[in-house]
N, C-alpha and C positions, 0 to 999 in steps of 0.2 A: 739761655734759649728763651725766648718771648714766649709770653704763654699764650697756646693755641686757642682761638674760639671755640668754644663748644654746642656750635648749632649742631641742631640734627640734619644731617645732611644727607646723602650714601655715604656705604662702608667702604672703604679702603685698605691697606695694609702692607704688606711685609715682605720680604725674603732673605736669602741667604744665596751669594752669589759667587761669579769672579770671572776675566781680563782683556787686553790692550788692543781695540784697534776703535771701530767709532759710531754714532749716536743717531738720533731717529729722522724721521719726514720731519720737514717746517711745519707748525700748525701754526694756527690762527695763535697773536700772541695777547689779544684780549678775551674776557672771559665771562661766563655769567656764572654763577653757583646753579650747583646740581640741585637735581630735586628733590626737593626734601621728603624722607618719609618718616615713619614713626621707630624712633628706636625702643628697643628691648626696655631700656632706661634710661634715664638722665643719666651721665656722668656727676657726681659729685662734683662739689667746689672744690677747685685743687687746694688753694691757697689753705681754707678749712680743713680738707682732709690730713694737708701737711701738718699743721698746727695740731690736732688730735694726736697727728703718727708720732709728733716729737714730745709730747705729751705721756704716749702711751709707753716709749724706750725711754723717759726718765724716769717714770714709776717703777718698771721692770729693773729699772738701774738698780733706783734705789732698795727695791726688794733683795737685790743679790746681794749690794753692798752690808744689809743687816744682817744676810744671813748668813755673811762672814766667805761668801765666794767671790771674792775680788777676780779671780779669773773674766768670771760670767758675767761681771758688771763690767771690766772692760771693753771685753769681746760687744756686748749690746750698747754701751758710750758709743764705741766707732763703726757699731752697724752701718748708721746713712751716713752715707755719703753728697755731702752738697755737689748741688753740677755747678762745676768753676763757669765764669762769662768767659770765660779768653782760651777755652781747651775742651776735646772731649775726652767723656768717659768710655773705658772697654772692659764687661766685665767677662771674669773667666767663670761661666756657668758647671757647675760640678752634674754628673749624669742622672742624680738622684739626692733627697736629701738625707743628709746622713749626720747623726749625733757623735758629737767628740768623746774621744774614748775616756775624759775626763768628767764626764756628765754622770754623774752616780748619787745615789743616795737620795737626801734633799733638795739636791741641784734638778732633777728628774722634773719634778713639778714646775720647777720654774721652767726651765728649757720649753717644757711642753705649751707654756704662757706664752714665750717669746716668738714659738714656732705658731703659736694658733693666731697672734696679732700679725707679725708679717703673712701669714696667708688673707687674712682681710685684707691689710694692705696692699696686697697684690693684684687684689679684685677689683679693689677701686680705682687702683693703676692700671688694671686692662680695661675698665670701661674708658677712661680718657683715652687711653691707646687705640676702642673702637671709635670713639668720636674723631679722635687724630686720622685716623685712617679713611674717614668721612668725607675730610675737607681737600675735595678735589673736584673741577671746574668743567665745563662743559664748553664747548667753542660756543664762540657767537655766530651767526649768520654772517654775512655780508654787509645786511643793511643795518642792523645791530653794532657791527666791527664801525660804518662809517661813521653812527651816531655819536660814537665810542671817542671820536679822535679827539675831540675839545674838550671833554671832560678830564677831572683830574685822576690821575692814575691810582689804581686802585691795588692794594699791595697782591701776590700773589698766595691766592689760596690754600693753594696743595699744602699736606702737611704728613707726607710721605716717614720724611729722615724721623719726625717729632713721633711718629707712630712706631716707628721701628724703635729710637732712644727709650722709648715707655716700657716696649714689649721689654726687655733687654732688663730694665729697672724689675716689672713684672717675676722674673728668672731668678734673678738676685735674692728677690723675699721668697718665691715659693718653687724650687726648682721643676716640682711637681705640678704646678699646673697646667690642666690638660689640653685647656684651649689656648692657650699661647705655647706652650710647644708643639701643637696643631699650627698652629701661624705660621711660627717658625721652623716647619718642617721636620720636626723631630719626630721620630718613631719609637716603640717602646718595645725592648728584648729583653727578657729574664728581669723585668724590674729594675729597667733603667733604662735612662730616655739617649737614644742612638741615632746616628744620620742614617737614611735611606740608604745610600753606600755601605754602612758599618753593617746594618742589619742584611741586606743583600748578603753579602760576605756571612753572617753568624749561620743564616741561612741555611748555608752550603755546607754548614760544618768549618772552616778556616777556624784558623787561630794567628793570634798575634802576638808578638814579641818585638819591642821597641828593639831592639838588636838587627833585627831581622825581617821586619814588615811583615804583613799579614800572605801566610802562606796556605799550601793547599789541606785540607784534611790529613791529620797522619804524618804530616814532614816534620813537624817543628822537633820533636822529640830528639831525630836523628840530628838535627840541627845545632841543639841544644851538645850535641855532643861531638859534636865534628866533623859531621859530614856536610855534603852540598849535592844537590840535586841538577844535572844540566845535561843539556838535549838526552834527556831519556834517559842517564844513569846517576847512580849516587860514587861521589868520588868524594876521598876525604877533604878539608878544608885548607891544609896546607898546598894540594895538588890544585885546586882550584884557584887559591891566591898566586902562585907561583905563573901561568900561565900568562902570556905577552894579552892586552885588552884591547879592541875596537870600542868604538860606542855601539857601532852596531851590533856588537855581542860583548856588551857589558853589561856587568852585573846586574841585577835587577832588585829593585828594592820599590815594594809597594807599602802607600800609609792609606788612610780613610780615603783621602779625594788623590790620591799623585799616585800615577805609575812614574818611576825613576831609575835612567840607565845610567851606569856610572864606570868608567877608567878609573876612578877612585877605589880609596879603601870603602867596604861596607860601615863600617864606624862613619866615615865621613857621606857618606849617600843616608844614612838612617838620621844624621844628625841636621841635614838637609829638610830632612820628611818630617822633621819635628818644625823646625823652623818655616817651612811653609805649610803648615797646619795651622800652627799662631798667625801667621800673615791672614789667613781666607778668615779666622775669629775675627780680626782686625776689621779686617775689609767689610766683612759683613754688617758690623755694628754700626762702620762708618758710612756706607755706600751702599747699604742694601737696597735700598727703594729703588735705585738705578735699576735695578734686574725687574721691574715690576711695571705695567703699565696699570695707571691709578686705580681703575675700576678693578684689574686681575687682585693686584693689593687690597682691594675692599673686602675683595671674596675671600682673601686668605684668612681676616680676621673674621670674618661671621661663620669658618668653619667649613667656606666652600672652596673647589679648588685644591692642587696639590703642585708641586715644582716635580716636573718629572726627572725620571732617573735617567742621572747621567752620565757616559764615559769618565774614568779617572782622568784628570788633567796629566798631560808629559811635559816630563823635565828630564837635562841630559847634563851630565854634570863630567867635565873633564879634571884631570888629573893635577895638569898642571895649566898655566896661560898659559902657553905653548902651544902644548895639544888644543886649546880652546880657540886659538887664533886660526892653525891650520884646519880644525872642520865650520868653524864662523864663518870664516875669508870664502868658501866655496860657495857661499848665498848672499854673505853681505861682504863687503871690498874693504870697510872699514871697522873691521872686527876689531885689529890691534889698539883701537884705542877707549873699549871697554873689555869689562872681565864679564859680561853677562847680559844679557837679550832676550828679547820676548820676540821667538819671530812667526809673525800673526800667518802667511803662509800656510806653515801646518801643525796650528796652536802648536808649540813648543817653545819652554823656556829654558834656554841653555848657560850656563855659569862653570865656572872654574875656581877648583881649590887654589887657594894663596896663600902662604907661608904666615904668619906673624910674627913679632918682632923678634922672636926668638930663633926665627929658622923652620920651627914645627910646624907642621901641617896641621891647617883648620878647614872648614867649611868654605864657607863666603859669608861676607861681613853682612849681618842679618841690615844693614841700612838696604845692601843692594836687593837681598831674598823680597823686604816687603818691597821695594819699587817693581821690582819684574814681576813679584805676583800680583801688583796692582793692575799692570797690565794686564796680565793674563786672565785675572778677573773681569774685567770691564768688556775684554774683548770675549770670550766665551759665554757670559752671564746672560746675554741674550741675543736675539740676531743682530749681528752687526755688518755695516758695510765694508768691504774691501778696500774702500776710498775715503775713511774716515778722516778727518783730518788733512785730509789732501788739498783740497780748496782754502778752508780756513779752518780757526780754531784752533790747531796742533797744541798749540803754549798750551791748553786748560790738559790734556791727554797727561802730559807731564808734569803739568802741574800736583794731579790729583795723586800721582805716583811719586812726587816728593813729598806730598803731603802726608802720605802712610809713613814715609821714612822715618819721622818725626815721635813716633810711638814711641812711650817710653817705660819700661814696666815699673809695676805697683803692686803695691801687697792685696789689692783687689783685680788685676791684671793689668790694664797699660791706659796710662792718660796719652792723647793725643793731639798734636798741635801747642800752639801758645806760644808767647812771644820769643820763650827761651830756646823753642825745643828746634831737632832739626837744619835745614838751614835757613831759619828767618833772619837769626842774629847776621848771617852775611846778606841776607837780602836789606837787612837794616846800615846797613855800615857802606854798600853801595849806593844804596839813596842818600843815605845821610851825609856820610865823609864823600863819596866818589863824585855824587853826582849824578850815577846813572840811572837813566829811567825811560823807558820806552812806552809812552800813552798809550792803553789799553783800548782805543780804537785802531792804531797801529797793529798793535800784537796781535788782536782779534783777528785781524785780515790775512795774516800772514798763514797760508797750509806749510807743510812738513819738509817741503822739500826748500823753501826759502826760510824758514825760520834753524832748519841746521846747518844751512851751508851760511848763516850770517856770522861771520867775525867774531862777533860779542858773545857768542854762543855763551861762555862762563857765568858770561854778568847776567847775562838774558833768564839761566837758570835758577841764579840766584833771587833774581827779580819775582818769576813765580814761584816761587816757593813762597815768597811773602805772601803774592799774590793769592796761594791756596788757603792760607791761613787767614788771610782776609776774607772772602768767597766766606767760608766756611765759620769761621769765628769771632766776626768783627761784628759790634754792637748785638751782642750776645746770639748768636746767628741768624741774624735780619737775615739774608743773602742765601746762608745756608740750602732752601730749597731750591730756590732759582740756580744754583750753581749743579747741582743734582742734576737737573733738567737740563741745563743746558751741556753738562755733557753727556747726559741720553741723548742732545738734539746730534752734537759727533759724532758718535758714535756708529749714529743709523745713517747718517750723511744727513741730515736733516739742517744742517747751522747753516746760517749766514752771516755776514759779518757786521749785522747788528745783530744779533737772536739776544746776544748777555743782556746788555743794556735794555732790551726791550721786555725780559723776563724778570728783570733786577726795577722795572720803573725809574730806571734812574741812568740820564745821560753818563756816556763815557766820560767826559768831562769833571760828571759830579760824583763818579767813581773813583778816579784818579786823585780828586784832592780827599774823599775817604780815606784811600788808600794811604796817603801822605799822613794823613792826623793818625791813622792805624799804626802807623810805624814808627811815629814821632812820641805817640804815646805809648810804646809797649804795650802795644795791642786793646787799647784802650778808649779807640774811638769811639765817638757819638754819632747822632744824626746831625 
């Protein structure tokens, strides 16, 4: 990731989002910098502050290693994590910070060292994160825009994704911090940090059980023991499985953000609700800024502003393809020839259980969970047009939902993107071996209704899928913001079929032979 400037500019910031349909008004796509006011402080020199931090976990190392806990000296060795150039980082933030039950004794002290330096660390990492959030542009005038034409292009400002990637970093060292999970919308029940959803629910009295979603006050008990609760009585749990299911009156399984009707077993609707949990973690880290207009993001990091509460997302999960073809086919014609959809209509994402290799009944193959909840994130996360993608742009909608597919977990949560992951390796092997490739001022032009009815549809997908991983990771993410933006510009119907190029500084042209060096090098392109 290029390291952001850190003038003092406005604040900007953050959210936590999600899905599928499309992006904002055209604006003006030259800029001037916002107006600068006085911040709270300097951000620190990164590069400095990095060099202390790796400084301060080798001494902490070497402390543990004398004093005979090699546990603790490992655990602090692979504390940080470097940000790869060619992939990003997702980490899975724990609700509070909590000591390993192996921490005793003499080890006490040091832990307490380790935990007092990462929260420095953390501080220093949110002041970059408010300067990231700073760096966002203000239109020019008219006669400013004309002046604007001759001169040489000037890269784009925003530094939206790079404020949210910091917060995120922030989480990692000090779970507890209070103004970045202010940012990031987290609320605080019984001493630990909860979504606005979770705490609504704790609220109310509910409780939760991964088995069983979050139910009402008083039911789980009976739950736990064999009962089930439906239109107004309790009946045992054998009598309720045994019953023929609609979707319209299927089971009901609620997580934090998903309400879920299910013809499935409850095992498979709960296992669902776990897996698009981890997809909106995904999403958020990768694409949060999307859900945010710059200056709203400003506010989020100085503490002002909140993301208001929202209806759970729906999802409807059939039993079998079968059953998923027959209620699909009654809205879309061509349901047979996927197992799952986002259909923006009446936000819902629909999927079906599928067999694995063994015959057994699973979920759905978590590639397709995180694409349809990419949608479904993009398209719900803030207002979006009906017509998104309709004129142009479509390829980036899908693109950005192969690009989630690509996650891949890690003992810190899931790295995403990169040459290997996903399907770039086939978007590589069609440019490279096949041949194929369609100029990215072509694709840009094409809306949704000509770009799925083309022929090539296969290789085309194949294509952006590299295409995302470029956008997003190519030359350590040069592009990255610009690509952001331009499908908020989708989104809200705001695109044209120049908007990339013109937000990117850089003809289609000189896009496409990028893109060529991107793939030719394992993801490894220059300027």
């Amino acid at each position: 990731m290029p390291t952001p400037s850190f003038r003092h500019i406005r604040c900007l910031l953050l959210h936590i989002g999600c899905s599928s349909t499309l992006v904002v008004g055209l604006m003006a796509l030259s800029w001037l910098p916002a107006r600068p006011v006085m911040a709270e402080r300097p951000a620190p020199d990164p590069a400095a502050v990095e060099q202390e931090w790796r400084g301060t976990l080798a001494a902490l190392s070497r402390r543990a290693t004398l004093a005979g806990n090699e546990r603790l000296a490992t655990l602090i060795d692979a504390w940080e994590i470097a940000e790869p150039a060619d992939r990003q980082l997702v980490f899975t933030i724990p609700p509070r910070q909590e000591t390993p039950d192996w921490i005793e004794g003499d080890a006490q002290g040091l832990w307490d060292d380790f935990l007092a330096a990462r929260r420095r660390h953390a501080e220093t990492t949110f002041l970059r994160a408010q300067e990231a959030a700073r760096e966002h542009d203000r239109p020019r005038s008219r006669d400013e825009e004309n002046a604007a034409l001759n001169a040489a292009p000037q890269p784009l400002s925003r530094q939206g994704a790079e404020a949210i990637r910091l917060l995120y970093r922030v989480l990692r060292d000090d779970p507890d911090h209070s103004r970045a999970r202010a940012a990031g919308n987290w609320v605080k029940r019984n001493d630990v940090w909860v979504w606005p959803a979770v705490a609504r629910r704790l609220d109310k009295g509910e409780e939760f059980d991964a088995a069983f979603g979050w139910l009402p006050r008083g039911r789980l008990a009976r739950y736990r023991e064999g009962e089930r609760y439906e239109s107004g009585r309790w009946l045992s749990a054998a009598e309720d499985d045994s019953r023929p299911r609609r979707i319209d009156r299927g089971w009901r399984t609620e997580s934090d953000h998903w309400r879920i009707r299910s013809t499935a077993t409850p095992a498979a609707a709960a296992a669902l609700a776990v897996r698009l949990e981890e997809s909106l973690v995904i999403w958020r880290q990768v694409f949060g800024a999307y859900a945010w207009e710059p200056a709203e993001l400003e506010k989020r990091f100085e503490g002002r502003g909140r993301m208001p509460l929202r209806d759970p997302f729906a999802a409807n999960l059939l039993a079998s393809h079968d059953d998923y073809v027959n209620e699909v086919t009654k809205f879309e014609p061509a349901a047979h020839r996927s197992d799952a959809i986002y259909w923006t209509p009446t936000h819902t994402a629909w999927f079906a259980v599928t067999p694995d290799e063994d015959g057994s009944e699973t979920t759905v193959q978590t590639r397709t969970i995180l694409h349809e909840g990419a949608h479904q994130f993009f398209a719900e996360a803030r207002t979006t047009s009906p017509l998104a993608g309709e004129r142009c742009g479509f390829w980036a909608i899908e693109a950005a939902a192969c690009y989630l597919e690509s996650a891949v977990p890690a003992p810190f949560g899931w790295t995403v993107g990169g040459p290997d992951a996903g399907r770039v390796p086939a978007a590589r092997e069609r440019l490279m071996t096949d041949g194929f490739f369609i100029p990215l001022e072509e694709l840009a032009g094409l809306g949704r209704k000509e770009l799925q009815a083309d022929e090539r549809l296969p290789q085309i997908y194949s294509q952006i899928a590299g295409l995302s991983d470029f956008f997003i990771n190519a030359q350590g993410g040069r592009y990255r913001e610009a690509f952001v933006e331009y499908l908020e510009r989708i989104y809200t119907g705001a695109a044209s079929p120049d908007t990339l190029e013109r937000l990117c500084r850089r003809s289609y042209d000189e896009l496409d032979e990028e893109y060529h060096r991107h793939l030719a090098g394992g993801g490894k392109s220059r300027p």
